[in-house]
C-alpha positions as CSV (number, residue, x, y, z in Angstrom):
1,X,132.6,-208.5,103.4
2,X,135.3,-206.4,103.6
3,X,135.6,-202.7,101.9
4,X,138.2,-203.8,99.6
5,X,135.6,-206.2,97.8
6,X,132.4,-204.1,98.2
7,X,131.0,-203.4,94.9
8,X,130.3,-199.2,95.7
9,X,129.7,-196.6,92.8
10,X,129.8,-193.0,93.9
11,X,127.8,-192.0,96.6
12,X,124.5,-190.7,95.4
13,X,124.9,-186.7,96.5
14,X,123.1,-185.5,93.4
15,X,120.0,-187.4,94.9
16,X,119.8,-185.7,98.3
17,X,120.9,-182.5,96.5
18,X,117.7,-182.6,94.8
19,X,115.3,-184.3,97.6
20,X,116.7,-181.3,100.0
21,X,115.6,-178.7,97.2
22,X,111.9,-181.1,97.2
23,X,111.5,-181.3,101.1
24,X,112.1,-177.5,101.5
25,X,109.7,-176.2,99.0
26,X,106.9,-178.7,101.1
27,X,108.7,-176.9,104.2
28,X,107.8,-173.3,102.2
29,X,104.1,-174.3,102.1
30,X,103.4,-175.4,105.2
31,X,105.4,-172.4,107.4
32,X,104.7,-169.5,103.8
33,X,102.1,-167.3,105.8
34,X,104.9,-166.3,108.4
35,X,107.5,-165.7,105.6
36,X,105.8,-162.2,104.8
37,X,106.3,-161.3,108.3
38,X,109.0,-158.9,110.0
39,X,112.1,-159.1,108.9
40,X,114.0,-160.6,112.0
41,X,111.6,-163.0,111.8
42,X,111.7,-163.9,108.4
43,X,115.2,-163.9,108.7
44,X,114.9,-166.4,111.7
45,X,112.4,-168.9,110.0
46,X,114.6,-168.8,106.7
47,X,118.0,-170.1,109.0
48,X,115.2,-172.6,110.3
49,X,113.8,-174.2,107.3
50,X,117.5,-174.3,105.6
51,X,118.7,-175.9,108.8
52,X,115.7,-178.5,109.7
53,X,115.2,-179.6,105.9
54,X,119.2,-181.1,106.5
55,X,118.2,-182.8,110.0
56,X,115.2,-184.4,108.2
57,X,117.8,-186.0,105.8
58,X,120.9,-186.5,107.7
59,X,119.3,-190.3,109.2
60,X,119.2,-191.3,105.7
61,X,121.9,-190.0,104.5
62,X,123.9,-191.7,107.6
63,X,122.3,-194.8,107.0
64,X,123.4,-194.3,103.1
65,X,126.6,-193.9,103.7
66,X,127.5,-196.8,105.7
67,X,125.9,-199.5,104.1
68,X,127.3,-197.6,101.0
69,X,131.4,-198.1,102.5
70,X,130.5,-201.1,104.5
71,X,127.8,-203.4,102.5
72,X,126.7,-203.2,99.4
73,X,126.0,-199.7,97.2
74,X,123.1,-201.1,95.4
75,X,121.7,-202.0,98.5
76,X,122.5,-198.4,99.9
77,X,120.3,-196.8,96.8
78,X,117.6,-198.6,97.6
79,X,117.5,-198.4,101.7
80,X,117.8,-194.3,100.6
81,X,115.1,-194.2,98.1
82,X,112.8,-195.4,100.3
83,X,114.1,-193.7,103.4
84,X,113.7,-190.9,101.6
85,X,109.7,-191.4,100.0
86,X,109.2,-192.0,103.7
87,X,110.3,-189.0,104.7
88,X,109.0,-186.9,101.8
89,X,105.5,-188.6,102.8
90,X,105.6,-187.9,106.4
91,X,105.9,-184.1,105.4
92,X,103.2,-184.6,103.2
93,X,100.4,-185.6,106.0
94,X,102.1,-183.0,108.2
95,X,101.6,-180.2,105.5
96,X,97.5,-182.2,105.4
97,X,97.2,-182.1,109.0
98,X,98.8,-178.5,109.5
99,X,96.1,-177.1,107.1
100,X,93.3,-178.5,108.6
101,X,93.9,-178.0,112.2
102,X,96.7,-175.7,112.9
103,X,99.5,-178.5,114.6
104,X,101.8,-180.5,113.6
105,X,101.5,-184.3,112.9
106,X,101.6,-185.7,116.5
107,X,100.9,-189.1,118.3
108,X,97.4,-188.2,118.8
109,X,96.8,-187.7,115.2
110,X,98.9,-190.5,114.4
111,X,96.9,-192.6,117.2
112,X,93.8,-191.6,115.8
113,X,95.1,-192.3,111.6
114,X,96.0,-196.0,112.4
115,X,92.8,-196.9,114.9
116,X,90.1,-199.2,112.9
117,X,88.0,-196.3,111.7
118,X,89.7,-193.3,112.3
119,X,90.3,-192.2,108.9
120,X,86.8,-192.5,108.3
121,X,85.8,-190.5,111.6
122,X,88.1,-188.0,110.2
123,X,86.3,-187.1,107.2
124,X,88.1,-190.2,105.1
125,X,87.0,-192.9,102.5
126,X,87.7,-195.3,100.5
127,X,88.6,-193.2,97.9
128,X,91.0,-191.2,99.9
129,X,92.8,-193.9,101.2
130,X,93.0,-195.1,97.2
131,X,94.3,-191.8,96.8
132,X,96.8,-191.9,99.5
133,X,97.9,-195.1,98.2
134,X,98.5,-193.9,94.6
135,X,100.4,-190.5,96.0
136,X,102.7,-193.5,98.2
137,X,103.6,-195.3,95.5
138,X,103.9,-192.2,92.9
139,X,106.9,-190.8,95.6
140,X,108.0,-194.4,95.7
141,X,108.3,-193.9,91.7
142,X,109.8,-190.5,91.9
143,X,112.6,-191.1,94.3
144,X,113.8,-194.3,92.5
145,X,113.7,-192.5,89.1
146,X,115.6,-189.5,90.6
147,X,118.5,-192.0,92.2
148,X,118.8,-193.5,88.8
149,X,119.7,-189.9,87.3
150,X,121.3,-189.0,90.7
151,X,124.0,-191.4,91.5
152,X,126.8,-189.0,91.1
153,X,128.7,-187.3,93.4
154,X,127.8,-183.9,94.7
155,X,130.3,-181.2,94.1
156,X,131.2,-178.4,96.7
157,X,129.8,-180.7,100.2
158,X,132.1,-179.1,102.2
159,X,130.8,-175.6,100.8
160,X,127.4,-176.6,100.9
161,X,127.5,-178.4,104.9
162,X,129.4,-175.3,106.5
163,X,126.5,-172.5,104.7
164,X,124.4,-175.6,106.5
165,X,125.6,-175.1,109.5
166,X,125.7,-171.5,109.7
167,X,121.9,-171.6,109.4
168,X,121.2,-174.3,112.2
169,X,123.3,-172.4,114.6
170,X,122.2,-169.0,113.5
171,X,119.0,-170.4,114.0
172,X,118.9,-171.8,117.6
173,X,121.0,-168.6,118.8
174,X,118.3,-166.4,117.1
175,X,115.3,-168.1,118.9
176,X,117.0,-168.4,122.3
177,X,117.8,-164.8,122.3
178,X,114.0,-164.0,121.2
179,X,112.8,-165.9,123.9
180,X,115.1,-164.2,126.5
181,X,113.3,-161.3,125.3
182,X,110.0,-162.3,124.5
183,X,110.1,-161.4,120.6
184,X,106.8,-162.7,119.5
185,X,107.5,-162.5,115.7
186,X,110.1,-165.1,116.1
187,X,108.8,-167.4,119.1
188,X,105.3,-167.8,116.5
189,X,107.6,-168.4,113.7
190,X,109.2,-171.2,115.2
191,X,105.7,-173.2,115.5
192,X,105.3,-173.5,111.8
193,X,108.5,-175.7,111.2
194,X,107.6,-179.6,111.5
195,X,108.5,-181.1,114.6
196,X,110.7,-177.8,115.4
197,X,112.9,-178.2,119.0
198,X,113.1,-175.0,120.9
199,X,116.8,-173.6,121.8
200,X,116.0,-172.2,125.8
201,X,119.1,-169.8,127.4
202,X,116.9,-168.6,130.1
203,X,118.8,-170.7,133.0
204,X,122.5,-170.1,131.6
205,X,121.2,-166.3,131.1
206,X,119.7,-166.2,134.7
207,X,123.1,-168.0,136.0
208,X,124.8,-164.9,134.5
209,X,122.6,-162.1,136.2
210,X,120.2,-161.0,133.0
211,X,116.6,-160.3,134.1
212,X,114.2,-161.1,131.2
213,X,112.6,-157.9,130.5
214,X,108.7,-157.6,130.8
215,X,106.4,-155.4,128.4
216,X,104.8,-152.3,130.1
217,X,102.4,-152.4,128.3
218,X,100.1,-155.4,126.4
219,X,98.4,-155.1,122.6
220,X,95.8,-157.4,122.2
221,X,96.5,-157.2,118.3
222,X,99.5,-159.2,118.8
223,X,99.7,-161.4,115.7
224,X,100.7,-165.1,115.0
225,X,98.9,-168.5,114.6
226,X,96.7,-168.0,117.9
227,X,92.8,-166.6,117.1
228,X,92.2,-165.9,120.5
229,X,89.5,-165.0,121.3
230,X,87.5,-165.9,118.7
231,X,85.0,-162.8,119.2
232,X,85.8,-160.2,121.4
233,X,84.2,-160.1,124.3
234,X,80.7,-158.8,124.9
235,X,79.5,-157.4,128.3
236,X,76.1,-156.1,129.2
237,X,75.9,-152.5,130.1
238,X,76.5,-151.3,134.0
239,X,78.2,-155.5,134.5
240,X,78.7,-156.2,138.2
241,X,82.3,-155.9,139.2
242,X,82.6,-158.3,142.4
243,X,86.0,-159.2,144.1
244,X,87.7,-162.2,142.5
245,X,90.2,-164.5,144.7
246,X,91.7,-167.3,143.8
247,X,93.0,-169.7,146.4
248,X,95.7,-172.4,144.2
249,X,97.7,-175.0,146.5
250,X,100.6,-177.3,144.8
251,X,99.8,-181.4,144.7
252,X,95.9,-181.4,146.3
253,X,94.0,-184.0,145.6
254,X,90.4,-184.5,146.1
255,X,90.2,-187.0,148.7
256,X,91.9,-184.5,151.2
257,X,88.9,-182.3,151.7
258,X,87.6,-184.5,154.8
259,X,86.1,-182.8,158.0
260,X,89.7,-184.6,159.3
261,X,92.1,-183.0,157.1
262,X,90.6,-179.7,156.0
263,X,88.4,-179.0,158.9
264,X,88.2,-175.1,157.5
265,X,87.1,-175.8,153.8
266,X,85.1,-178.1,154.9
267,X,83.0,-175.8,157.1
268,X,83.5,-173.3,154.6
269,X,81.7,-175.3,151.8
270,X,79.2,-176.6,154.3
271,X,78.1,-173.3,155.4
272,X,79.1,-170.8,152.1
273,X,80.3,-172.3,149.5
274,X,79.1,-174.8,146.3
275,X,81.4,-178.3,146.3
276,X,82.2,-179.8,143.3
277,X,83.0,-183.8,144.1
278,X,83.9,-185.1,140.5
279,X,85.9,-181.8,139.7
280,X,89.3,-182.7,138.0
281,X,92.3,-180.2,136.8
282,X,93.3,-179.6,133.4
283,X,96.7,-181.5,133.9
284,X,98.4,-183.5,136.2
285,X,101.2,-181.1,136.0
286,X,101.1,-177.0,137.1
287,X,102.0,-175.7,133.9
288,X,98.7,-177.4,132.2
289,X,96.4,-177.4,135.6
290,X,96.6,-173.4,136.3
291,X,97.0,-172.5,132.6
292,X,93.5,-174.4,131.7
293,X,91.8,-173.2,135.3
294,X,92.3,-169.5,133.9
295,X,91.8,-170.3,130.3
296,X,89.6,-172.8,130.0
297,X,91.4,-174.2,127.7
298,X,93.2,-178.0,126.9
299,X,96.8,-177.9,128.0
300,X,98.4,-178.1,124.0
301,X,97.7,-174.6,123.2
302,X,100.2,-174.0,126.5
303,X,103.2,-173.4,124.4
304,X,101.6,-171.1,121.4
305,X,100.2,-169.2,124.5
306,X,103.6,-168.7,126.3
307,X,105.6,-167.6,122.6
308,X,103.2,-164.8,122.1
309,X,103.0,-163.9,125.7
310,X,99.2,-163.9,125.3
311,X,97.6,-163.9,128.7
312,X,93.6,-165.0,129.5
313,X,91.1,-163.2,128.2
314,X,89.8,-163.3,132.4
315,X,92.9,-161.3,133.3
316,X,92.8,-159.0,130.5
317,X,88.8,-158.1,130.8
318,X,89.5,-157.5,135.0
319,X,92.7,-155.2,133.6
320,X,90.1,-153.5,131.3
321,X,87.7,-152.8,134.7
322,X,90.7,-151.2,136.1
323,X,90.4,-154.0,139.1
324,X,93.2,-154.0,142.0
325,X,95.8,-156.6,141.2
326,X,96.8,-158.5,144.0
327,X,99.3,-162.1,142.8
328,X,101.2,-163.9,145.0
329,X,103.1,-167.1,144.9
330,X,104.8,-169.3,147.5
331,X,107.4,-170.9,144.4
332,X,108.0,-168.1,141.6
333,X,106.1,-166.8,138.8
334,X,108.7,-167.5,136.3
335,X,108.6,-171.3,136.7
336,X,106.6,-172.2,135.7
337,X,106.5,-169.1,133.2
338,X,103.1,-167.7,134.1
339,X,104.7,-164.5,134.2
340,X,104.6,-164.8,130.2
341,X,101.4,-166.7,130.0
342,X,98.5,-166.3,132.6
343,X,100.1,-162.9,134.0
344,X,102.0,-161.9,131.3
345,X,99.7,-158.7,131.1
346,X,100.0,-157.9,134.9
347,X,102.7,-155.2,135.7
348,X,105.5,-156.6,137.2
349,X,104.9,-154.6,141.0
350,X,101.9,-157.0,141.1
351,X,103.3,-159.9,141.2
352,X,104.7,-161.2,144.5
353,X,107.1,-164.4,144.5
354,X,108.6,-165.6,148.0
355,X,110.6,-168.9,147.8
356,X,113.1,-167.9,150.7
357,X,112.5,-170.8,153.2
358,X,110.4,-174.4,153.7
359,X,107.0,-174.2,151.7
360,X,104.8,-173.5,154.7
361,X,106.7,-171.1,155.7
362,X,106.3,-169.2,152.8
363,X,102.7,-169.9,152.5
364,X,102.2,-167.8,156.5
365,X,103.9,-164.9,154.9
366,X,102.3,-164.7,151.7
367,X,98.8,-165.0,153.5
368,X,100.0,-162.1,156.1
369,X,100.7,-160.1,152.4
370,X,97.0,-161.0,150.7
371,X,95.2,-160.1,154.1
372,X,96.7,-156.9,154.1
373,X,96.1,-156.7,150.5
374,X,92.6,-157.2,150.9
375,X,92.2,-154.5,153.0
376,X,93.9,-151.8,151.0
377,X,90.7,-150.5,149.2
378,X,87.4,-150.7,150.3
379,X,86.4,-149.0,147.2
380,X,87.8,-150.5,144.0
381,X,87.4,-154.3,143.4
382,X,90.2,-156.5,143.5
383,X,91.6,-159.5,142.1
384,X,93.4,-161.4,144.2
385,X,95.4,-164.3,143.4
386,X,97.9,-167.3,145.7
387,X,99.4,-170.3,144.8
388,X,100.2,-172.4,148.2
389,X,103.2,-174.9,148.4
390,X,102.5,-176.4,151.9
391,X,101.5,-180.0,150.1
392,X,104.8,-180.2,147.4
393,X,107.1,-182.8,148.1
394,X,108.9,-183.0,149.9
395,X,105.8,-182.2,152.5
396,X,107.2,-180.2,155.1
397,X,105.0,-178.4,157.9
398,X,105.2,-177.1,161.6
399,X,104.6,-178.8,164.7
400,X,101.2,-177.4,165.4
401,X,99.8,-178.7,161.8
402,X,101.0,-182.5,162.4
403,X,97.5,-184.7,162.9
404,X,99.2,-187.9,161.6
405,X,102.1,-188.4,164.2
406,X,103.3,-191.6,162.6
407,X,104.9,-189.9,159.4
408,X,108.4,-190.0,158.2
409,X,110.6,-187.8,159.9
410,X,112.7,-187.4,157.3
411,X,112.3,-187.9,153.6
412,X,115.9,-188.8,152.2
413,X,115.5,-189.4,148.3
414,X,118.6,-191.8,148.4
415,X,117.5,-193.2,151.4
416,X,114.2,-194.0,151.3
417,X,112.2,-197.1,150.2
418,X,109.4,-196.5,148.5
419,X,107.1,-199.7,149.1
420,X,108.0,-199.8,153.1
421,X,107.8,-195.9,153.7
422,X,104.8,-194.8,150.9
423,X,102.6,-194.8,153.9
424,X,104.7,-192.9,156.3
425,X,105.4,-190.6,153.4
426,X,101.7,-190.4,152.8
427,X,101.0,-189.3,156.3
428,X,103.8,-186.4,155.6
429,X,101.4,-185.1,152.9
430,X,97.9,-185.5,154.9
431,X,99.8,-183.1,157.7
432,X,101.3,-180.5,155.2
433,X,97.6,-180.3,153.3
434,X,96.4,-179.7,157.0
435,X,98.6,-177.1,157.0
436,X,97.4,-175.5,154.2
437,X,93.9,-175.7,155.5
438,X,95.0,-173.8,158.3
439,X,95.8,-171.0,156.3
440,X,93.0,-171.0,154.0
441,X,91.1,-170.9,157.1
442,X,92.9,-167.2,158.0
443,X,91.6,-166.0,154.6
444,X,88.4,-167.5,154.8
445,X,87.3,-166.3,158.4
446,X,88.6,-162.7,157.1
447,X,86.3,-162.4,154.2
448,X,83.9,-163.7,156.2
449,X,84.5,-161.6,159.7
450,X,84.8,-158.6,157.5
451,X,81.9,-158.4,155.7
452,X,83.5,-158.9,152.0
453,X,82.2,-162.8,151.1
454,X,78.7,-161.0,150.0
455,X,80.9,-159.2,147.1
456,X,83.7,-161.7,146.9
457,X,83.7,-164.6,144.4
458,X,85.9,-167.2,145.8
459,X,87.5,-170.0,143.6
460,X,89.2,-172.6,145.9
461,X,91.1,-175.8,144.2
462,X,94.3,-177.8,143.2
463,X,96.4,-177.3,140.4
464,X,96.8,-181.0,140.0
465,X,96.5,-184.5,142.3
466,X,99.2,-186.9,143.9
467,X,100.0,-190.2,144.0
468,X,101.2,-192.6,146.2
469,X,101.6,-195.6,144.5
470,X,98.3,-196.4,144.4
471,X,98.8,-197.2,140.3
472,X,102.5,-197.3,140.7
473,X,103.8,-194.4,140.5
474,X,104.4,-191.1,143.0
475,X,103.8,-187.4,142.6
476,X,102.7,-186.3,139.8
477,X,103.4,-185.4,135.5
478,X,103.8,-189.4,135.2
479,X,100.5,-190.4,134.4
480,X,96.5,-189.9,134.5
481,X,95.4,-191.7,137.2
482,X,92.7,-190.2,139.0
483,X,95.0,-189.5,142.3
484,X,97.4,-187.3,139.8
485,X,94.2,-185.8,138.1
486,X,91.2,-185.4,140.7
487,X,91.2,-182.1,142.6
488,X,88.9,-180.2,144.8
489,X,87.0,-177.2,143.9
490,X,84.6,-174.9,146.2
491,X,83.1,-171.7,144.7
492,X,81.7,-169.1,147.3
493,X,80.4,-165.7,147.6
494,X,78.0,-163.2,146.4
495,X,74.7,-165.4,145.9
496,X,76.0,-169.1,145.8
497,X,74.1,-171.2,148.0
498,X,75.8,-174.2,149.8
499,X,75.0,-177.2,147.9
500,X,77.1,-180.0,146.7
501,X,77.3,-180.9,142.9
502,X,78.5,-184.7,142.0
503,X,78.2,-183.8,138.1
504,X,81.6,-184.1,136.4
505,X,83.0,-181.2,136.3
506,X,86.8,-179.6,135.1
507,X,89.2,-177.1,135.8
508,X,88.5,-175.9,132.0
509,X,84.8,-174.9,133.3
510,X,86.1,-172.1,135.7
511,X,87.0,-169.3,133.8
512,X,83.4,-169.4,131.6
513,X,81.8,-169.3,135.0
514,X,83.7,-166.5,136.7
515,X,83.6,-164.4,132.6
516,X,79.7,-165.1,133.1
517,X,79.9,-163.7,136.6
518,X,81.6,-160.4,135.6
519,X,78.4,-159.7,132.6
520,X,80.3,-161.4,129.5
521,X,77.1,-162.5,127.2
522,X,79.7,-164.5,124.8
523,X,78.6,-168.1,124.4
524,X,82.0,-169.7,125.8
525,X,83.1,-171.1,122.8
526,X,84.2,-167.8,122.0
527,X,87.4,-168.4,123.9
528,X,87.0,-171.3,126.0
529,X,86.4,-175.0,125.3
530,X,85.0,-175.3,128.6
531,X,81.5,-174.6,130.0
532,X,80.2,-172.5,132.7
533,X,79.7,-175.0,135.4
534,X,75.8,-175.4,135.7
535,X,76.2,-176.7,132.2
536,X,78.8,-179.2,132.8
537,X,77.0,-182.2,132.9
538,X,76.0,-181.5,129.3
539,X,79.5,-182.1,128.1
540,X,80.4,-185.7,126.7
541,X,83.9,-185.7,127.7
542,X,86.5,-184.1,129.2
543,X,90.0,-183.3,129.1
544,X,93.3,-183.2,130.9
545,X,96.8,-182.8,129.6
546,X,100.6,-183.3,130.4
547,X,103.5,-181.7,128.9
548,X,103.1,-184.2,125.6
549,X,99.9,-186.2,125.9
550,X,96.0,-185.4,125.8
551,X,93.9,-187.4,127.6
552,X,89.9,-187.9,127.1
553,X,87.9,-188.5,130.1
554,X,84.4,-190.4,129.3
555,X,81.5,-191.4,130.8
556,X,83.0,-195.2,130.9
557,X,86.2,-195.2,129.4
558,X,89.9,-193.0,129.7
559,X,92.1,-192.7,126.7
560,X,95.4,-190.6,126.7
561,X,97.3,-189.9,123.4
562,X,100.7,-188.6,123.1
563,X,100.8,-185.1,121.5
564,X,104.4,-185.3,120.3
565,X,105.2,-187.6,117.6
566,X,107.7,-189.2,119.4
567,X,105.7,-190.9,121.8
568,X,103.9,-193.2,119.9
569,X,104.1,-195.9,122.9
570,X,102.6,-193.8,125.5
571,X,99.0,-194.9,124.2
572,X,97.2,-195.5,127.4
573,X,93.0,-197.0,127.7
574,X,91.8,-197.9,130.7
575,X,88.2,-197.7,132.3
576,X,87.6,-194.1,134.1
577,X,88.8,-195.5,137.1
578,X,92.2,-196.7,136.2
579,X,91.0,-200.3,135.9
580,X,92.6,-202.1,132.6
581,X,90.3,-203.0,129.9
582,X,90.0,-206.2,128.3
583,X,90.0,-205.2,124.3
584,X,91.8,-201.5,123.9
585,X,90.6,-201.7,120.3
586,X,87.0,-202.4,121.2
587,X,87.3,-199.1,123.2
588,X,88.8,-196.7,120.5
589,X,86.0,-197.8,118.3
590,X,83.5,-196.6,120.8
591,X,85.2,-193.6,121.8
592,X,86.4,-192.8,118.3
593,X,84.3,-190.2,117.5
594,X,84.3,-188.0,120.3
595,X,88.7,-188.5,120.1
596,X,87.9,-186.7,116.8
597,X,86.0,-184.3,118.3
598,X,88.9,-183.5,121.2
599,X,91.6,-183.1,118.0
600,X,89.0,-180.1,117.1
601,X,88.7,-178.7,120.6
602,X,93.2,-179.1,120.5
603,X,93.1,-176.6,117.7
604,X,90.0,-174.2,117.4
605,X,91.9,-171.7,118.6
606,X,94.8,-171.7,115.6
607,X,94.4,-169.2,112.8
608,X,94.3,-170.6,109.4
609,X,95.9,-168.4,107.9
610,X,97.8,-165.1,108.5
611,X,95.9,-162.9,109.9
């Protein structure tokens, strides 16, 4: 049908005048406890809410418009109104969900709303979902009834869409430039807007010579949406203050800790040390493995904890004891940003980055820096602190490490191909881990030779896996397959006998048994949701995340949820060893309850309310 002979009436403006004015007093509620903030802030999340309550509307208005000039008008009212009830209700559940539990509406929740049962796992019934019903059809009722007395014209657009887009842009230039600088006020702001998507300068700002600045000095009593910790910590009088070191390597996976590959671990744990064989990281990425091994918490709080700079309360309590500080890092401490996150506390002349050269050789020089470290002070216990590269991709190592000759001798990306040279590339890996164990063995025999295991808690381990296609896929931050997931994990020193523990076991138990260690008498659901290790095996579950899913590892069964509400179809169920199952559904219903119980562990740690 052509324009000439489409029926159209005026464009309904009056309608989404009215809906915009509806959707940002719902937008008022949900973010209202950071509106009586500081002023920048305010300012900030005022520019945001004008600005996102448009994007929420602009798809429908789009759609509006052109089957309004191309189709049919009538059928253009009625695609908006309920276009528009939809989106109305979808802020609805995320104002629900937001109350309750402190995020956003995301595929988890939504994963969890729509399995058989879940509503009712939640806390639902039948006379909730006949409520939910009556509120559906009631905004149904609304919108149709406001684009009967709306269908005129809106006066002023252009007016009205240039003060729009002064907001938005004021908006994204006000939260890159706060989190250049680190301004927690606005960064926390930012997280109470639904399905809010952060405006980053930091790599055009880098390009350009500006050094972020770091705080001198950090407040605990920093405010925002985190209650973390829950209690403050509680230590017994005269605690124990023993050395703490923690040995990190990029990409190791469990299966490398053979008497082959890792001949010096391997004796290590034999001799020294406690071996954990069903240990796995807290992602299968290095943002989410080391920021749950120092936590001991699930990867989703990731981003709340880098906006208000908030750093573990492990590091802080070892700052509080006045404890020699020791970091060092083979790749940089700015990316990932665990300069604001795990270290963000840590002065600055602490913190030792070195990514001049090939990985190993990095990781020779960094050792030569902690040994010499570690003999600084006799006297005053330090923390100590390295993150090896040997083992990224693309693999490299010396001559004197290779104990797989047939490898690839060179990995060209554009080159390559992946099915006939995965095992030569595999072989690449197994001779840079070797590598690495070559090194660990220079730290190892030090403590050892010099007295300092007896005092020394050691925490050896992986931020994530890697895979080699053995589920179809390589590397790593693609899926949760146990080669992307499974690391090792020795703990030595002071009185740990040798013994070796098969009881599952994750990355999120570490920091409750190394707080234990140093006299903290909290129970560690005061700031962790892991478990000090000897207790693991009393967990039902556990968990592992990626930059936008949460997965739950059970006893039988492994189920990863998207945690941005975008990914709907990145709902994954397997058996715990990757094998497919035959009914998916069958499994949520079994596992149903204990996927509510991980959406509780995913937000303990959000305030309420303002604090």
């Amino acid at each position: 049908m052509s324009s000439a002979s489409t029926p159209r009436g005026r464009f309904p403006g009056v309608f989404f005048a009215v809906n915009y004015l509806v959707l940002l007093a719902i937008l008022i509620y949900i973010a209202g406890d950071n509106l009586t903030g500081p002023p920048p802030a305010v300012a900030f999340l005022s520019g945001a809410l004008i600005g996102y309550v448009a994007l929420y509307l602009i798809p429908v208005a789009l759609v509006t418009a052109l089957l309004h000039r191309f189709v049919h008008a009538g059928l253009a009212r009625g695609v908006a109104v309920l276009l528009t009830a939809a989106t109305v209700l979808l802020l609805i559940v995320d104002a629900q969900i937001h109350g309750l539990y402190g995020f956003h509406l995301n595929g988890f929740v939504w994963n969890l709303l729509i399995t058989p049962g879940g509503i009712a796992s939640m806390g639902g019934s039948d006379s909730a979902i006949l409520v939910a019903v009556l509120v559906c059809m009631l905004v149904v009722l609304f919108e149709a009834g406001l684009m009967w007395l709306g269908r005129r014209s809106l006066p002023a657009t252009r007016l009205i869409l240039v003060a729009l887009l002064v907001a938005m842009v004021g908006e994204r230039l006000a939260y890159g430039i706060s989190d250049l600088n680190g301004y927690r006020p606005v960064l926390a702001a930012a997280q109470s807007v639904p399905f809010y998507q952060p405006a980053t300068f930091a790599g055009l700002a880098e390009h350009f010579g500006y050094q972020r600045p770091r705080r001198g000095e950090f407040k605990l009593e920093d405010g925002g949406r985190l209650n973390y910790p829950a209690r403050p910590l509680e230590v017994v009088e005269d605690p124990s203050s023993p050395n703490i070191l923690f040995l990190v390597s990029e990409s190791l996976r469990a299966d490398m800790l053979t008497p082959e590959i890792m001949p010096n671990l391997w004796r290590f744990a034999a001799d020294s040390g406690r071996r954990y064989t069903q240990h796995v990281s807290g992602g299968n990425g290095t943002r989410m493995g080391v920021f749950s091994l120092f936590y001991g918490l699930p990867g989703n709080y990731w981003f709340s904890f880098l906006n208000h700079r908030r750093p573990p309360v492990l590091v802080t309590e070892l700052q509080r004891r006045d404890y020699r500080l020791g970091l060092y890092t083979s790749a940089r401490f700015s990316y990932p940003e665990f300069d604001q996150t795990v270290f963000a506390s840590v002065p600055e002349d602490a913190l030792h980055s070195d990514d001049e050269g090939l990985g190993w050789q990095r990781d020779r020089r960094n050792v030569e820096r902690l040994l010499s470290f570690m003999d600084e002070d006799s006297e005053t216990p330090f923390f100590g602190f390295m993150f090896f590269e040997s083992p990224h991709a693309r693999y490299y190592f010396p001559e004197d490490s290779v104990i797989r000759p047939d490898y690839l001798k060179e990995l060209n990306y554009a080159t390559m191909d992946v099915q006939r040279d995965m095992p030569l590339i595999f072989n690449r890996y197994v001779n840079s881990v070797h590598h690495l164990d070559q090194q660990l063995g220079r730290i190892l025999d030090k403590l050892r030779e010099s007295g300092r295991l007896k005092n020394t808690l050691v925490v050896i381990t992986g931020d994530h896996g890697e895979e080699f296609m053995e589920n179809g896929r390589w590397g790593h931050n693609s899926a949760f397959h146990e080669q992307q997931i499974r690391v090792p994990l020795v703990i030595a020193g002071l009185d740990i006998k040798p013994a070796v523990v098969q009881v599952p076991t994750s990355h999120l138990d570490v920091a409750p048994t190394v707080l234990r260690r140093l006299g903290v008498t909290n129970p560690a659901s005061d700031y962790a949701e892991g478990v000090p290790l000897d207790q693991a095996a009393k967990q039902p579950y556990r968990l592992v995340a990626s930059w936008n899913a949460m997965a739950y590892l059970g006893p039988e069964y492994k189920v990863s949820m998207p945690t941005s509400v975008g990914g709907l179809a990145e709902m994954s169920i397997s058996y715990a060893d990757d094998r497919p199952v035959p009914d998916e559904n069958a499994v949520l219903m079994k596992t149903r309850d204990n996927l509510v119980e991980l959406l509780k562990d995913m937000s303990r740690f959000y305030a309420r309310e303002a604090p």
